[in-house]
C-alpha positions as CSV (number, residue, x, y, z in Angstrom):
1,X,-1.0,-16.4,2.0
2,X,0.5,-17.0,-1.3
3,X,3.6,-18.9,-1.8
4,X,6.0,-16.2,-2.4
5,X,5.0,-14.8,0.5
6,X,5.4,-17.3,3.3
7,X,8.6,-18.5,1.3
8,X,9.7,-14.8,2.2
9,X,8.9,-14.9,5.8
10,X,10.8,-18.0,6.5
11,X,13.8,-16.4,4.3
12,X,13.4,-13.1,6.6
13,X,12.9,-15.7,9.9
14,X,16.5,-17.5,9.2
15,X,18.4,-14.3,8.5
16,X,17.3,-13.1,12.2
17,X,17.6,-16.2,14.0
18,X,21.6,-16.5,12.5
19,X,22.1,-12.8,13.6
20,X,19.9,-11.7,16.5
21,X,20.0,-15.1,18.7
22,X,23.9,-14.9,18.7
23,X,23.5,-11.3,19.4
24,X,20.3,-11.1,22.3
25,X,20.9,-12.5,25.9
26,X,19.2,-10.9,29.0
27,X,20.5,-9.2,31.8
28,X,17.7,-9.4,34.1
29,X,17.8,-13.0,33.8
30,X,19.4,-15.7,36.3
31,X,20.8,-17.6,33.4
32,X,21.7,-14.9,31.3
33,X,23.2,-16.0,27.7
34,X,22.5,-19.7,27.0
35,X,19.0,-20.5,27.8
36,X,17.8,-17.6,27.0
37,X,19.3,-18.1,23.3
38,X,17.3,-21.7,23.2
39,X,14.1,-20.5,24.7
40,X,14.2,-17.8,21.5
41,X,15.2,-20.3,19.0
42,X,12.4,-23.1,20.1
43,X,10.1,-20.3,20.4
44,X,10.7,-19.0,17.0
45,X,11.0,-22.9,15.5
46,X,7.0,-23.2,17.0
47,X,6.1,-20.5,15.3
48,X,7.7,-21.7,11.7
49,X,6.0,-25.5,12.6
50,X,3.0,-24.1,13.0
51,X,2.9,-21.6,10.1
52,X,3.5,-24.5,7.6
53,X,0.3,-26.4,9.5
54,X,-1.7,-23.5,8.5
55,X,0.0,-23.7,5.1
56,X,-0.8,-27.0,4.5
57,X,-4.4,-26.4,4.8
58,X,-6.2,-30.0,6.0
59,X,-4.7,-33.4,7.7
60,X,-5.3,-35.0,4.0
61,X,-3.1,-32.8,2.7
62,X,-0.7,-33.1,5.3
63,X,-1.0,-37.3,4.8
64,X,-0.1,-36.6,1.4
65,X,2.6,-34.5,1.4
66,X,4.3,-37.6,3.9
67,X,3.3,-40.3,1.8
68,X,4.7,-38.8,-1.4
69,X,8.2,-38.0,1.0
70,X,8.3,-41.5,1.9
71,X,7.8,-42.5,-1.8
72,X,10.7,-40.4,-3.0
73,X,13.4,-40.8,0.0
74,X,16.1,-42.5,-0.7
75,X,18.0,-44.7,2.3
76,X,21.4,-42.3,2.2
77,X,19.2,-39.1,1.9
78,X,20.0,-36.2,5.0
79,X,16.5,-36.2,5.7
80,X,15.9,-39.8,6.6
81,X,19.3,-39.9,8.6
82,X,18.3,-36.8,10.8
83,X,15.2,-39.0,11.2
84,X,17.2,-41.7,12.4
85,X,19.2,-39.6,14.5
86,X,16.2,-38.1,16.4
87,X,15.0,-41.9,16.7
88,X,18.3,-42.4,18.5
89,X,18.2,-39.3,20.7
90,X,14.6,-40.6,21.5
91,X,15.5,-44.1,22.5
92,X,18.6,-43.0,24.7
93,X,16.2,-40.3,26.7
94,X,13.6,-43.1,27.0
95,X,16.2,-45.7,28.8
96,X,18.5,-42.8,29.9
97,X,19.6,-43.0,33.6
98,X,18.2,-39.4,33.9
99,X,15.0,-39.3,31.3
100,X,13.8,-35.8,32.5
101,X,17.5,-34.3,32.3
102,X,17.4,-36.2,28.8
103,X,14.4,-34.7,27.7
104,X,14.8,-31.2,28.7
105,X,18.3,-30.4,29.6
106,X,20.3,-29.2,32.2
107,X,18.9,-26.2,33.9
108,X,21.9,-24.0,32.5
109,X,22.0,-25.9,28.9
110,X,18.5,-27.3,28.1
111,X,19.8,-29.4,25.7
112,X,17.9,-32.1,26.0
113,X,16.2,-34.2,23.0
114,X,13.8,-31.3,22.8
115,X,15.9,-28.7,21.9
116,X,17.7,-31.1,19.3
117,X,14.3,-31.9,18.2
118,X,13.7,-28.5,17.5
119,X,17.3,-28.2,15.7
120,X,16.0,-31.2,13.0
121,X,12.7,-29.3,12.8
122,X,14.7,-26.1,11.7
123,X,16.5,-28.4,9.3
124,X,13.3,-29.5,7.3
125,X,11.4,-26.3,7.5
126,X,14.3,-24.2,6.1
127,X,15.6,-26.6,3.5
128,X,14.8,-25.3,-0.1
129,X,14.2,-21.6,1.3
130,X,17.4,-20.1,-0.1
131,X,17.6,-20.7,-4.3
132,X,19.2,-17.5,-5.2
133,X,22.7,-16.1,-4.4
134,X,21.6,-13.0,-3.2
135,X,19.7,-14.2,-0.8
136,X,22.9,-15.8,0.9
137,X,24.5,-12.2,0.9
138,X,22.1,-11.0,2.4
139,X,22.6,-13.7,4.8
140,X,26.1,-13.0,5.0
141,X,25.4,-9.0,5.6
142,X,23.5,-10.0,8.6
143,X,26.0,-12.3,9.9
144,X,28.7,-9.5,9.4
145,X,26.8,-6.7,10.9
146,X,26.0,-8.9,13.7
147,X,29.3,-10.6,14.3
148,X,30.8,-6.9,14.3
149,X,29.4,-6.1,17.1
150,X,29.6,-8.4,19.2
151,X,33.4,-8.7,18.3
152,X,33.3,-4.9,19.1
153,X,31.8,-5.8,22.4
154,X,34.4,-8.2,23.2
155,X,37.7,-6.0,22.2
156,X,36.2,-3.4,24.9
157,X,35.6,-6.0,27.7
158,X,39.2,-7.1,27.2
159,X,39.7,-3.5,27.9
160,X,37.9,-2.7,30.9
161,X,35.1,-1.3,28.6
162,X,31.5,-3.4,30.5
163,X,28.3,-1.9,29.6
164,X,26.4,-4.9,31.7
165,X,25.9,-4.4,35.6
166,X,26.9,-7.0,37.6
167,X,28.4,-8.7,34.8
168,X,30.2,-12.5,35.1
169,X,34.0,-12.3,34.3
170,X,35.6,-15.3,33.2
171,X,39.2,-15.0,33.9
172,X,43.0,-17.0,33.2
173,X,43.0,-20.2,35.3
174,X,47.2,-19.7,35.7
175,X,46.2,-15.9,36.2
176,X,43.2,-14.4,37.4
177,X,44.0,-11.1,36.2
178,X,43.8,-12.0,32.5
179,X,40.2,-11.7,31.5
180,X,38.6,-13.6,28.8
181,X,36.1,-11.6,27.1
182,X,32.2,-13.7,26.7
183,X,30.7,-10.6,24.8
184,X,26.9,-11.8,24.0
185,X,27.7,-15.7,24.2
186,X,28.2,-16.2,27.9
187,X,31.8,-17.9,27.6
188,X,34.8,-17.3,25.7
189,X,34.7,-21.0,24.6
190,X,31.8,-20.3,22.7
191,X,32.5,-17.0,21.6
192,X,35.6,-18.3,20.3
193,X,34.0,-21.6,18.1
194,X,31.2,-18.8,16.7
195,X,34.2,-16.5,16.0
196,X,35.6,-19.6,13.9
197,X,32.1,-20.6,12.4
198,X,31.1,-16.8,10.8
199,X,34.7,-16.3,9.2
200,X,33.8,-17.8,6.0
201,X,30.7,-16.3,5.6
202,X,32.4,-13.3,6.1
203,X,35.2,-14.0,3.2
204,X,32.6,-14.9,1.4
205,X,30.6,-11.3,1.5
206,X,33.7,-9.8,0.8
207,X,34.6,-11.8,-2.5
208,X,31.1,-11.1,-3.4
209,X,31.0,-7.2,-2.9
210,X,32.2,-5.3,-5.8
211,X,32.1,-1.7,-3.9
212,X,35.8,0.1,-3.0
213,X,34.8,2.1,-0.1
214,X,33.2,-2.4,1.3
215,X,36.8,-3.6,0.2
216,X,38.7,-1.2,2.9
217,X,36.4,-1.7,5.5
218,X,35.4,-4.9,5.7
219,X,39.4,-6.0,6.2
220,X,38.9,-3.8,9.2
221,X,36.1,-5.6,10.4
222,X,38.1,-8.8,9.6
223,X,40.7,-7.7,12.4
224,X,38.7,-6.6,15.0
225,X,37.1,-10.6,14.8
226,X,40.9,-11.5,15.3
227,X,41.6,-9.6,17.9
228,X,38.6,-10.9,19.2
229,X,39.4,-14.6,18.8
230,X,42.6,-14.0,20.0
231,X,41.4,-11.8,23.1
232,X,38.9,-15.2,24.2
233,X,42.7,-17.5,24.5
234,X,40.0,-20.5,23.0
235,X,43.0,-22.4,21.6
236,X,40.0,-24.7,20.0
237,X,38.9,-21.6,18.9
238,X,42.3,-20.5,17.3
239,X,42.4,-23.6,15.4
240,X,38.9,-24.0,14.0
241,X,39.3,-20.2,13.0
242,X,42.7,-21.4,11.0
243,X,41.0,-24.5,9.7
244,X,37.8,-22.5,8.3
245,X,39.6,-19.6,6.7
246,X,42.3,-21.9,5.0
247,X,39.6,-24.2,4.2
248,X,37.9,-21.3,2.5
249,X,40.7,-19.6,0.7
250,X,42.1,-23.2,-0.9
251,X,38.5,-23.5,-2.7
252,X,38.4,-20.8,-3.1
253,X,41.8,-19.9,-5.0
254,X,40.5,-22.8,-6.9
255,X,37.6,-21.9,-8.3
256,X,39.0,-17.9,-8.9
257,X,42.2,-19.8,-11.0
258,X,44.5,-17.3,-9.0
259,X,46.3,-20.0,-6.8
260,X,49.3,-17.1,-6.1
261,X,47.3,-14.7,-4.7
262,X,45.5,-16.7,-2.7
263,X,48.3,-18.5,-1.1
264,X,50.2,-15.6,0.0
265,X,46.6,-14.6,1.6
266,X,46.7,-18.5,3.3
267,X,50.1,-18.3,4.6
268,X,49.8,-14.9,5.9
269,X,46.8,-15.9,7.5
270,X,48.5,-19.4,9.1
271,X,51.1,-17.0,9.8
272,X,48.4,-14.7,11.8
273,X,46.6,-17.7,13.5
274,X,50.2,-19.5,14.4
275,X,51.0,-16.5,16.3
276,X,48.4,-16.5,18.5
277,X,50.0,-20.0,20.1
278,X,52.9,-18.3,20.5
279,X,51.7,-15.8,22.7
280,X,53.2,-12.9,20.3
281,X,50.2,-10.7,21.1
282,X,50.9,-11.1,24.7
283,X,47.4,-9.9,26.7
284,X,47.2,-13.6,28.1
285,X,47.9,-15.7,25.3
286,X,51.6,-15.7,26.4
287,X,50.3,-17.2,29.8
288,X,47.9,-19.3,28.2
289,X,50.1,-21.2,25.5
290,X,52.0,-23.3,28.8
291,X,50.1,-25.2,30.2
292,X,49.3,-26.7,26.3
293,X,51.5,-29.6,27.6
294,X,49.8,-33.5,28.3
295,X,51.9,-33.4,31.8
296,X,49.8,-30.7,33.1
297,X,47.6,-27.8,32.6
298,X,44.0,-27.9,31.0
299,X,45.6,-30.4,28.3
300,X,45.9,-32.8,31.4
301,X,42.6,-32.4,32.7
302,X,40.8,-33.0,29.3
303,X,43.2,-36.4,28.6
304,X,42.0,-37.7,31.7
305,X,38.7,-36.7,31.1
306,X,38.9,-38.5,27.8
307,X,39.9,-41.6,29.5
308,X,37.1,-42.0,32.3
309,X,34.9,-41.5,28.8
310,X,36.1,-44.2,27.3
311,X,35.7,-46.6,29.4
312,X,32.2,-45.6,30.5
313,X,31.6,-45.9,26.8
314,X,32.5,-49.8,26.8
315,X,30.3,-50.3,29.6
316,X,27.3,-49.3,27.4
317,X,28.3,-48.8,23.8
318,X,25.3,-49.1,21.9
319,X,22.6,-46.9,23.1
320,X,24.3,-44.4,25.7
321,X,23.4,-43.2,29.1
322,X,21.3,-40.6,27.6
323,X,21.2,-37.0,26.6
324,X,23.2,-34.7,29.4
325,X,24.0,-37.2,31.7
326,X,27.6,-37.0,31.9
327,X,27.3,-35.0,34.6
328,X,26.1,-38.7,36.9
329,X,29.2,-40.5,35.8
330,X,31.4,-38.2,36.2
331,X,30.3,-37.8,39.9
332,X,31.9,-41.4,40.2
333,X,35.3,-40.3,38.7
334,X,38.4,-40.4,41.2
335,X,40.3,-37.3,40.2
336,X,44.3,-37.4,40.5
337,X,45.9,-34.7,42.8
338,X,47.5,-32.5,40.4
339,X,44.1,-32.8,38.4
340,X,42.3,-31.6,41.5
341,X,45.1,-28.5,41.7
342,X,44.4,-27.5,38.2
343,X,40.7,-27.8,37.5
344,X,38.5,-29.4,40.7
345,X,35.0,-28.7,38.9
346,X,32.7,-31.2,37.8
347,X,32.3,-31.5,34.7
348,X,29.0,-31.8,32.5
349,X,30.2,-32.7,29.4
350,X,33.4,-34.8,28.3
351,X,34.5,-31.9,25.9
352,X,34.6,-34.2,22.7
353,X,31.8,-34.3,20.5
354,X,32.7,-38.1,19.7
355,X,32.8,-38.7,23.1
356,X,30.1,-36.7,24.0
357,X,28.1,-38.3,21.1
358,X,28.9,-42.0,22.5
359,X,28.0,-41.3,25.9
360,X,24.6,-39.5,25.2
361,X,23.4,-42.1,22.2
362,X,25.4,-44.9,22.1
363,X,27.5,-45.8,19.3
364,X,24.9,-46.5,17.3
365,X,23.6,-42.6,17.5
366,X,27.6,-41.7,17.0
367,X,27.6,-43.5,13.9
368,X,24.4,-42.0,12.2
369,X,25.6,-38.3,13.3
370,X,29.1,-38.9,11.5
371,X,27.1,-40.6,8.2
372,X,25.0,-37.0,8.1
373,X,28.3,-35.2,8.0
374,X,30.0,-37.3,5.7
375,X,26.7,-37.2,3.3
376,X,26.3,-33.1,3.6
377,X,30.0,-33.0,2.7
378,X,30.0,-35.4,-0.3
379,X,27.2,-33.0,-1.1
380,X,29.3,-30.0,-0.8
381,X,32.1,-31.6,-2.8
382,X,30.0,-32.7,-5.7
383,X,28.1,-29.7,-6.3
384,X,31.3,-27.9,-5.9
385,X,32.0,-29.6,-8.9
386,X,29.0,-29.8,-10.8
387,X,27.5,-26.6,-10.3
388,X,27.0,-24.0,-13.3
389,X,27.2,-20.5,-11.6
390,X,30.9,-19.7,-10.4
391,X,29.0,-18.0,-7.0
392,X,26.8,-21.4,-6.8
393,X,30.1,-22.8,-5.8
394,X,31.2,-20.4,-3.8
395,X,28.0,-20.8,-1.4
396,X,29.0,-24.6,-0.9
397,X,32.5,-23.8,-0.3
398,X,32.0,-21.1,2.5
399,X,29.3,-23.6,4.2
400,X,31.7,-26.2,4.0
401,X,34.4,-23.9,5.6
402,X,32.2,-23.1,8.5
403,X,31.7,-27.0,8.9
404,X,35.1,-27.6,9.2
405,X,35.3,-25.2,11.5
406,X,32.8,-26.1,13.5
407,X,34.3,-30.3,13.6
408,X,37.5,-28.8,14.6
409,X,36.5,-26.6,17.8
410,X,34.2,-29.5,19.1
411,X,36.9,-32.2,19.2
412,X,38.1,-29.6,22.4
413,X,34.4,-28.4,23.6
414,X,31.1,-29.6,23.4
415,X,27.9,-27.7,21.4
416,X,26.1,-24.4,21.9
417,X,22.6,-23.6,20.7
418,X,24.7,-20.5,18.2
419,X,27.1,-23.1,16.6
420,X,24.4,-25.8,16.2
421,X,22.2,-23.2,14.7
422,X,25.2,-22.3,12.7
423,X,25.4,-26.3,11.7
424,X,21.5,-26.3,10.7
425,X,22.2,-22.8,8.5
426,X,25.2,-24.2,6.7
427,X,23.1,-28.1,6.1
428,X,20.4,-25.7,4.5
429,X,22.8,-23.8,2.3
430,X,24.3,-27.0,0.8
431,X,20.8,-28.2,0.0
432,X,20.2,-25.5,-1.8
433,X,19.7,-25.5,-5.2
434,X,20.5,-22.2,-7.3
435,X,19.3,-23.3,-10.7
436,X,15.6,-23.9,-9.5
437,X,13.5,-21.9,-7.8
438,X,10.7,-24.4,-6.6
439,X,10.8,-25.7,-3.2
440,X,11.0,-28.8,-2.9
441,X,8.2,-29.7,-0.8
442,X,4.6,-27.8,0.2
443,X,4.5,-25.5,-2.9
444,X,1.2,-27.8,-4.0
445,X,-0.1,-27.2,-1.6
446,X,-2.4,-23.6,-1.5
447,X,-5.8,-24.9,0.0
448,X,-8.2,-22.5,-0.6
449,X,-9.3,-23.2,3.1
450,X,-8.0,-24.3,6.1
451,X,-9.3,-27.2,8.4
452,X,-10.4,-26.5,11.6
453,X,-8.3,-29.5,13.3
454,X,-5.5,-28.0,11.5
455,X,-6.0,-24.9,13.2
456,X,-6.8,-27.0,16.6
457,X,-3.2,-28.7,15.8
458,X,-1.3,-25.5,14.9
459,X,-3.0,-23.4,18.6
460,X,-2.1,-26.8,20.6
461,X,1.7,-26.3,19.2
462,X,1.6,-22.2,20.0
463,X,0.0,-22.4,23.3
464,X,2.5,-25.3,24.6
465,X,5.5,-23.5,23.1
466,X,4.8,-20.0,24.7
467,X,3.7,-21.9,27.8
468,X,7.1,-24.0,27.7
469,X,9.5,-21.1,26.5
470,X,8.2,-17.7,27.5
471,X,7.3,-19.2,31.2
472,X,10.8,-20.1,31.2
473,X,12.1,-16.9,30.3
474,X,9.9,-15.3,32.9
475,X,10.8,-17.2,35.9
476,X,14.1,-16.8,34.5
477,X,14.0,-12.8,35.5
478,X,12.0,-14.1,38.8
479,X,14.9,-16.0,39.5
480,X,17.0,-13.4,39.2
481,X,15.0,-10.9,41.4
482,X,15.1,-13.5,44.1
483,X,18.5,-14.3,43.9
């Protein structure tokens, strides 16, 4: 296999994983949207990892390729931080007060340090793949095409419209008759922060296209992913939506020089958004904008929530209780009365990615997750700046716009396998490079043979991962039978 062409395959591989996994779920399975999303992505990350073991040929040149990466790395380099990240994940799981729920998850999340493994892996084995605009069009198509329908899906369940048998319903918790469409992503929480992720990527595509017939339709498409936003009454949601779309159209009415335009497009869309707190549309968000109040409602729930966190936080600061584990503590918690008449569920996850962060991997873990944020946006920024092509830019600006988005809707919720995957996409789009078209690592290496404990090494990680992730999807539908 020639360069080009397994370059071309893991172009092709992240352009289905971005649209299909947000898209696939099963029906016949007992978990039906979640787990089923991460067995598909670790699967599909196994195949990639091995692929580039058969690429690089022998163990030598393997040795090599590490030793001249560890040569070149510098200290505030993304690539050594996510290392030091996964260090941390790995040291929390190892003295985690759980270590098997740290490893591979809860049953209905498996998001344990496996999966985030997995996320890191997708990280360095994607990096350098996209060096041309058109290939992040492309991208974009996908995303649109895909996002369409399952925004399509979710506008007819609001409706009554379910295709699904035996399908859950998430409903208003002030009134049950208000349903919340989950369309393909199992809960309108995380259909609204993908919603909020994909937006820019979608104004992107459409400041790209130059065709009349694309400029009237994809506007369209743009309100039936409103309407879908609005329909899931994610207020988290509603404002990572607003923050990625104005964070989009301020760049870019910078870098088009037409700050006018543009602004009446920002303020109509603030306009748009800020209605939806209102509860203008009516269909629930009317219902769902009161209880937004610190004395009561979900508001109350979360603050309290919030506070147990912190102080189990103080308790152990530096290395955590380990990867989904919140779940122990907050057995512990004594829940207030009017808490207990709002919301008596358990909860698995302090709804705070901070939060979240501290518990699972200490401070220390918190710490290096904020530096590889702060780094990939400093990156962002200065190739904003720097770079040559006018659509170069615009790449950085709509991955930075998804960012945003993303940081916003997880100060209310917690992370999904889609919006991570959405996180790993947008890293790999602001280290791209558009005025080189060599990849930056592995393109020396075309051994004219291939080792045999390569091979050996590249089987192992195939036969574990089906083993692991297609087992688990079929006693997932044996679950289900038995149910």
């Amino acid at each position: 296999m020639n360069y080009g062409i397994r370059k071309k395959i893991l172009y092709l591989t992240i352009l289905g994983m971005a649209g299909a996994i947000p898209f696939v779920f099963n029906p016949f399975g007992f978990f039906r949207y979640e787990v089923e999303k991460i067995y598909l992505f670790r699967l599909i990350v196994s195949l990639m990892f091995a692929g580039w073991l058969v690429w690089m040929g022998s163990l030598k040149n393997i040795r090599t390729w590490l030793w001249q990466w560890a040569s070149e790395v510098k200290f505030f380099d993304v690539e050594l931080w996510q290392i030091f990240l996964l260090a941390a994940y790995g040291l929390a799981t190892t003295l985690s007060i759980s270590p098997a729920d740290s490893f591979w998850g809860l049953p209905d999340r498996e998001f344990g340090l496996i999966t985030v493994a997995g996320l890191i892996l997708f990280f360095w084995l994607g990096r350098g793949i996209f060096n041309r605009v058109r290939q992040v069009e492309s991208l974009c198509l996908v995303i649109l095409i895909f996002s369409s329908l399952i925004s399509l899906y979710a506008v007819l369940q609001k409706f009554g419209l379910e295709f699904i048998s035996d399908a859950r319903i998430v409903t208003l918790g002030t009134d049950k008759t208000v349903i919340r469409p989950l369309a393909t992503l199992g809960h309108p929480n995380y259909l609204g922060a993908y919603l909020a992720m994909v937006f820019p990527f979608i104004l992107f595509y459409y400041a790209r296209v130059k065709k009349k017939w694309l400029k009237i339709i994809i506007p369209l498409i743009m309100i039936v992913h409103l309407a879908a936003l609005y329909f899931t009454l994610n207020r988290g949601g509603w404002l990572a939506g607003m923050a990625g779309i104005l964070c989009f159209l301020i760049f870019y009415s910078i870098k088009i020089k037409q700050p006018k335009r543009v602004a009446v497009l920002s303020i109509a869309m603030l306009v748009v958004i800020a209605m939806f707190f209102t509860g203008f549309f009516g269909f629930g968000g009317d219902k769902r904008t009161k209880d937004l109040t610190i004395e009561g409602g979900s508001m109350y729930v979360r603050i309290q929530e919030y506070k147990y966190a912190l102080t189990k936080i103080i308790e152990k600061p530096l290395l955590g209780y380990g990867p989904e584990t919140y779940m122990y503590l907050a057995m512990n918690r004594e829940y207030t009365e009017k808490e207990l008449q709002i919301d008596d569920r358990l909860s698995d996850r302090v709804h705070n990615i901070f939060l979240d962060m501290a518990i699972n991997i200490g401070l220390i873990g918190l710490i290096i997750f904020i530096g590889i944020f702060i780094k990939m946006f400093s990156t962002a920024w200065k190739k904003i700046q720097s770079e040559v092509q006018g659509s170069g830019r615009l790449v950085y600006i709509a991955a930075g716009s998804s960012l945003i988005a993303y940081l916003v809707e997880v100060q209310f919720h917690f992370d999904t396998i889609v919006t991570s995957i959405f996180v790993a996409v947008n890293f790999i789009l602001i280290y791209a490079n558009f005025s080189k078209n060599k990849l930056k690592d592995a393109d020396d290496f075309q051994p004219a043979k291939i080792s045999l404990p390569v091979w050996c090494l590249a089987a192992i990680v195939l036969i574990i991962s089906i083993y692991l992730n297609i087992g688990a999807m079929i006693w997932n539908v044996i679950g289900y039978k038995w149910r």
